[in-house]
C-alpha positions as CSV (number, residue, x, y, z in Angstrom):
1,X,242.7,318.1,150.9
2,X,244.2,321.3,152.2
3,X,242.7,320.9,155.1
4,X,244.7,317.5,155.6
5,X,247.9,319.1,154.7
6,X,247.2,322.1,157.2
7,X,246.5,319.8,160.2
8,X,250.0,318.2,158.8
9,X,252.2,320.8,158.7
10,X,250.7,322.0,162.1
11,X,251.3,318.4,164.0
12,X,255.1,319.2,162.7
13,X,255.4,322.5,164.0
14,X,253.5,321.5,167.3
15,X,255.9,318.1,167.4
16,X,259.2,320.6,166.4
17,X,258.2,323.7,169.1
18,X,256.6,321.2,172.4
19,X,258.0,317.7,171.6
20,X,256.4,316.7,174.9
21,X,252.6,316.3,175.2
22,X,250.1,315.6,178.1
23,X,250.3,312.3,178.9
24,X,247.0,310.4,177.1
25,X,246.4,307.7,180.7
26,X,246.7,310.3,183.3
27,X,245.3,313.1,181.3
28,X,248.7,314.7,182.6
29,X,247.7,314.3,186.3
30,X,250.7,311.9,187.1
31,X,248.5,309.7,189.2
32,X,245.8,307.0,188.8
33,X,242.9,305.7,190.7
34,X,243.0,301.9,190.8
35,X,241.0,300.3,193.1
36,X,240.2,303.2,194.8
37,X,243.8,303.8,195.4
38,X,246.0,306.9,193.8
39,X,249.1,305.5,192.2
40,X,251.7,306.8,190.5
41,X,250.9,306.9,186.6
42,X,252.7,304.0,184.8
43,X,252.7,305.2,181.5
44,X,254.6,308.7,182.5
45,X,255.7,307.8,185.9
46,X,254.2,310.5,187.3
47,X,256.4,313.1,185.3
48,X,253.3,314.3,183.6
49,X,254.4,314.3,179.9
50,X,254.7,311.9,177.1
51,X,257.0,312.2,173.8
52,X,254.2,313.1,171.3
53,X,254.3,310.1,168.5
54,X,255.3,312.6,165.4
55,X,258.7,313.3,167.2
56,X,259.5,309.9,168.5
57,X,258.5,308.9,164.6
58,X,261.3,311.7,163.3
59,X,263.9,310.5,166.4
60,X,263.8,307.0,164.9
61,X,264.2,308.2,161.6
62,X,266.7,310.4,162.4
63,X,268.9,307.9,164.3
64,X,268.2,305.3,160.9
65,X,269.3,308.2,158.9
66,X,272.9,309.0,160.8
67,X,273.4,305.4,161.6
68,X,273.7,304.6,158.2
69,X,275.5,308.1,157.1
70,X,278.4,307.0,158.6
C-alpha cells in the first residue's frame, strides 16, 4: 500500500519537474523503420518527446477547473 502511494507521489513529481517524456513508438529516436525505410516518427514527429499522460491528465483538469472558475 505504501509502496502504491510512493510510486504515486513520484509519477507527480517526475510529471511536475520533466513534463515531457521519451516518446513510447520511437523509443525517442524520432524516426521509424517501415518497410525498410526510415521515416519520420508519426507519433512525435520526429521531435523526440511526448507529454507524459499524468501532466496532460492535470492540463485537462486544470483547464475544466479555470473554465468553469470564471
Amino acid at each position: 500500500m505504501t509502496g502504491l502511494l510512493a510510486a504515486l507521489v513520484y509519477y507527480a513529481v517526475l510529471c511536475l519537474i520533466r513534463p515531457f517524456g521519451p516518446c513510447r513508438r520511437c523509443k525517442g529516436t524520432g524516426e521509424i523503420t517501415r518497410f525498410r525505410k526510415e521515416r519520420t516518427c508519426p507519433r512525435c514527429r520526429g521531435k523526440r518527446l511526448r507529454l507524459r499522460l499524468g501532466r496532460r491528465a492535470h492540463n485537462a483538469w486544470r483547464r475544466t477547473h479555470e473554465a468553469g472558475a470564471r
